[in-house]
Backbone bond lengths (Angstrom), bond angles and torsions (degrees), N, CA, C in turn:
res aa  C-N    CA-C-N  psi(-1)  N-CA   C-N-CA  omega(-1)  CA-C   N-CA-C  phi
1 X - - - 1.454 - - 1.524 111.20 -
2 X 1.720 110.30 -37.61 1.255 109.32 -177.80 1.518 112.26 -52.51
3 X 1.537 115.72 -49.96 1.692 127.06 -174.41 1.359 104.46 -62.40
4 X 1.466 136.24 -50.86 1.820 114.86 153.50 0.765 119.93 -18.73
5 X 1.442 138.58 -75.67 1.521 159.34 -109.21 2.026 80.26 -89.31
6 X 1.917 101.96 -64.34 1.163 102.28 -175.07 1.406 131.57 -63.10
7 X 1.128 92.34 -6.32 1.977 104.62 -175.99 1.762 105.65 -87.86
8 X 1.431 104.33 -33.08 1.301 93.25 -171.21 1.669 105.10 -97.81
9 X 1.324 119.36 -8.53 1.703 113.06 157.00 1.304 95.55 -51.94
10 X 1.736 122.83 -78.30 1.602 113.39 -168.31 1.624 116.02 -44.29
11 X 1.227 109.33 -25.34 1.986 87.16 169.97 0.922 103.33 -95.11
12 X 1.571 150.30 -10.81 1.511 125.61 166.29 1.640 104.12 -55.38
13 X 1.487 112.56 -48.42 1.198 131.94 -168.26 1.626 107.03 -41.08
14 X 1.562 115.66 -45.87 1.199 130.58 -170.83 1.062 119.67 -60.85
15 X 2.018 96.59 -56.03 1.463 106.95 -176.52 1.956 109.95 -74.20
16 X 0.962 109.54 -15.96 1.581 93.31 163.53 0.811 121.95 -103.89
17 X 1.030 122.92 36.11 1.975 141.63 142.75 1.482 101.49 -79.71
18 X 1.277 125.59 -48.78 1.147 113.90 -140.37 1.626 96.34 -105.27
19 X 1.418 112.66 -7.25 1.786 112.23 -166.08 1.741 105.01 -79.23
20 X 1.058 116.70 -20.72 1.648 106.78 167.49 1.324 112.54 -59.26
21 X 1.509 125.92 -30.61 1.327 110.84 175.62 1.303 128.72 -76.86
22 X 1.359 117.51 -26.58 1.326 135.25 -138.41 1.885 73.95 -111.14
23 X 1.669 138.53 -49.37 1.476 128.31 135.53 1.246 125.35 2.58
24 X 1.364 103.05 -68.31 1.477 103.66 -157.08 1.504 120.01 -85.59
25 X 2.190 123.72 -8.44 1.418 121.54 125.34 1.284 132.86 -77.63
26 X 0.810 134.63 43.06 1.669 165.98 169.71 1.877 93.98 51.18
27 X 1.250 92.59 77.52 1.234 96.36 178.67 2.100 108.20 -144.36
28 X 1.358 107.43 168.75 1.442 80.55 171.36 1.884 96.98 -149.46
29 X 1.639 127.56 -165.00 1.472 129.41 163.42 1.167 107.98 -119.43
30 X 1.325 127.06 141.08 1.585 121.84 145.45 1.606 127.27 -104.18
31 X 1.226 121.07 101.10 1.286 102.93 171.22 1.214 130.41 -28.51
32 X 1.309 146.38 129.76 1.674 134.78 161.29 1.685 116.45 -91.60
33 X 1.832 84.62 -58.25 1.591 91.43 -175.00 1.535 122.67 -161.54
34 X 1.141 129.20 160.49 1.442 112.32 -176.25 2.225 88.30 -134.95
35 X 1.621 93.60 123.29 1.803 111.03 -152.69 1.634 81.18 -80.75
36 X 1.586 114.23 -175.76 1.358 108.69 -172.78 1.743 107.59 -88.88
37 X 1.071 109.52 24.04 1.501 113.05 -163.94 1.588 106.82 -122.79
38 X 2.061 101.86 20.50 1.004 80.61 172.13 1.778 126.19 92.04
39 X 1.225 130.37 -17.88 1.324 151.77 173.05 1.162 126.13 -108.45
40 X 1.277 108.91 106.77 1.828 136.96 -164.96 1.528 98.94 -86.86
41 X 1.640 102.54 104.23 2.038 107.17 -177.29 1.939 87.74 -104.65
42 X 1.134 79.04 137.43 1.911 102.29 -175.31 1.441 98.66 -120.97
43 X 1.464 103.35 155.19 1.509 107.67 155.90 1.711 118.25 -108.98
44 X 1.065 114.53 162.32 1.594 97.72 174.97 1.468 81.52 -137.15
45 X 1.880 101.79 157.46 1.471 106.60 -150.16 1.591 92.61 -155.80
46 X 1.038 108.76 136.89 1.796 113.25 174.35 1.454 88.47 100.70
47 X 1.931 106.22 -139.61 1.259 104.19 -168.25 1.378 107.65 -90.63
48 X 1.336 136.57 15.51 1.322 141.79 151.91 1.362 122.00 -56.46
49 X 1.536 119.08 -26.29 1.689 141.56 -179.87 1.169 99.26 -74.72
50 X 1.372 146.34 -52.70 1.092 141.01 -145.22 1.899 113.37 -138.53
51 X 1.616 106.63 9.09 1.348 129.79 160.85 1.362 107.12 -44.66
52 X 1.306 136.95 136.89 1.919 122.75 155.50 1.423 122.85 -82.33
53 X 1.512 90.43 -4.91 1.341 115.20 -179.09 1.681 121.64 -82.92
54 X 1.248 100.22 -25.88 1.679 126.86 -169.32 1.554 102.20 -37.92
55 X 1.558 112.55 -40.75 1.535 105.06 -157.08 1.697 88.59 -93.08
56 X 1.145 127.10 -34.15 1.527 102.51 165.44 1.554 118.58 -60.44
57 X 0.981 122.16 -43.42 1.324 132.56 176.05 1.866 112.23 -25.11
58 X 1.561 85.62 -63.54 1.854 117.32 -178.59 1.434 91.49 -59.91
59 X 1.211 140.16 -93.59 1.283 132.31 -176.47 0.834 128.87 -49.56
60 X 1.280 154.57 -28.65 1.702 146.53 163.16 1.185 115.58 -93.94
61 X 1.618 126.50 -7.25 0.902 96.43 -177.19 2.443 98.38 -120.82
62 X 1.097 104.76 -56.03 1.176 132.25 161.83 1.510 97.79 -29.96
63 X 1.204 105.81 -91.41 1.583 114.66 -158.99 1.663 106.53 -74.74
64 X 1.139 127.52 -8.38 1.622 114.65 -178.57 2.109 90.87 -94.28
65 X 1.717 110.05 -17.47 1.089 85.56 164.41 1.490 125.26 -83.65
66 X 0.763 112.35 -19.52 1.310 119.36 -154.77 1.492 104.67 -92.86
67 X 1.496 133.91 -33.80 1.463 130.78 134.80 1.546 126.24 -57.68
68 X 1.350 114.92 -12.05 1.550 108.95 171.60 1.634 112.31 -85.48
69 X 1.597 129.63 -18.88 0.987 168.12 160.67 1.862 90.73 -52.42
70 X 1.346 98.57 -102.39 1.436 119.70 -162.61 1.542 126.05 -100.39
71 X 1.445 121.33 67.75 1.267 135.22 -157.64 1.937 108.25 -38.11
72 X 1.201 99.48 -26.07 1.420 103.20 -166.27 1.264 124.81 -82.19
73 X 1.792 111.55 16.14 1.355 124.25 -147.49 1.669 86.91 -120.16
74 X 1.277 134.08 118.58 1.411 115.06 175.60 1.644 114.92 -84.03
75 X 1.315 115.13 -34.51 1.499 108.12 -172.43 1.927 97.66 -154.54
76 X 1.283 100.40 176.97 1.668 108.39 -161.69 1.736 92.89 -143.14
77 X 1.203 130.94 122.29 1.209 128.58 -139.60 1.889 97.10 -156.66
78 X 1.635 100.74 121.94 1.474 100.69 -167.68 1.662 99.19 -89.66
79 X 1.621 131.08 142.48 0.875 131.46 -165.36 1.867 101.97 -105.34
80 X 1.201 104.94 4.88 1.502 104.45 -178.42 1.588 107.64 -131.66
């Protein structure tokens, strides 16, 4: 439980690296949860929610950080 606990500081860690950008098109992330399998479910909120772009966004930009970051993370997965 302890190594969760620490895995999901490093993706908070990640994702507020990455929320000034995702800010600055008036958009933002919320972490929710990271399942035991390893898979970081986010929300994206503002104009990130309703972007068509959002799911590229999440994958190239979000999740290749956030596995380049934290190898142990397999995928980053929008729950909305």
């Amino acid at each position: 439980m302890a190594q969760k606990a620490e895995l999901i500081k490093k993706v908070e860690n990640v994702i507020d690296q990455i929320r000034p950008y995702l800010e600055a098109d008036g958009g933002n992330i919320r972490f929710v949860e990271l399942t035991d399998d390893n898979v970081v479910n986010v929300e994206l909120l503002g104009a990130c929610g309703s972007c068509p772009m959002s799911q590229m966004t999440l994958k190239a930009g979000v999740e290749q950080a956030v596995k380049k970051a934290i190898p142990e993370i397999k995928s980053v997965e929008s729950i909305n």
